[in-house]
C-alpha positions as CSV (number, residue, x, y, z in Angstrom):
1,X,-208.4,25.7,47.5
2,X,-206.5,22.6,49.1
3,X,-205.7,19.6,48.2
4,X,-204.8,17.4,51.0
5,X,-203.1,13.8,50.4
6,X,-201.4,10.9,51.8
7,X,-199.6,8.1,49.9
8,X,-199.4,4.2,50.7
9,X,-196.7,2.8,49.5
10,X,-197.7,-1.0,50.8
11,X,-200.8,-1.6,49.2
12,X,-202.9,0.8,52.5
13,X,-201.7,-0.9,55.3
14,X,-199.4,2.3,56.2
15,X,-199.5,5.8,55.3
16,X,-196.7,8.6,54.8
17,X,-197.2,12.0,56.5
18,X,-200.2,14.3,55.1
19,X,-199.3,16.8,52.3
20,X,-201.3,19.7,51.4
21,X,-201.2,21.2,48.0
22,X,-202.6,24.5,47.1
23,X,-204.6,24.5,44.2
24,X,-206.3,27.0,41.8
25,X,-208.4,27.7,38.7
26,X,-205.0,28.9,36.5
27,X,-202.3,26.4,37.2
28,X,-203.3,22.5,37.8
29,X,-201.8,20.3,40.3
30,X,-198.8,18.8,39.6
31,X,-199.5,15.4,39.7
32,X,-202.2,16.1,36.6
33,X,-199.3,18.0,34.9
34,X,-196.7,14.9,35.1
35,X,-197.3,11.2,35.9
36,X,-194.6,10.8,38.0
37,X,-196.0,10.1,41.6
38,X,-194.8,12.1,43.9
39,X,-193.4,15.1,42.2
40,X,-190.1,14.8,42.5
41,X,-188.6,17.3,44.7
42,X,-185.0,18.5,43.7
43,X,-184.2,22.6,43.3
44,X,-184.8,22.6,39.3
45,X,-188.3,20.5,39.4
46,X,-189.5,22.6,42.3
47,X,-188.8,25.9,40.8
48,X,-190.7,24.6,37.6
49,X,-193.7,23.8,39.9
50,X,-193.5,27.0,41.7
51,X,-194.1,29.1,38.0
């Protein structure tokens, strides 16, 4: 399964590029595991995601 998203950072009158996150039943997305919006995306947080 997929998640598909796109942010607004201006209140929805523009739109970042689409990003798809693949989901599934054993590990949840990782904005539910963190609230920090978007995950951040340096080597050690992105090998952390990736377990």
């Amino acid at each position: 399964m997929n998640l598909t998203i796109r942010i607004s950072r201006d209140g929805g009158k523009t739109f970042g590029i689409q990003e798809t996150y693949r989901t599934d039943k054993t590990k949840p997305p990782p904005f539910l595991v963190t609230s920090v919006w978007p995950p951040c995306q340096c080597p050690g947080c992105k090998e952390k995601r990736s377990k």
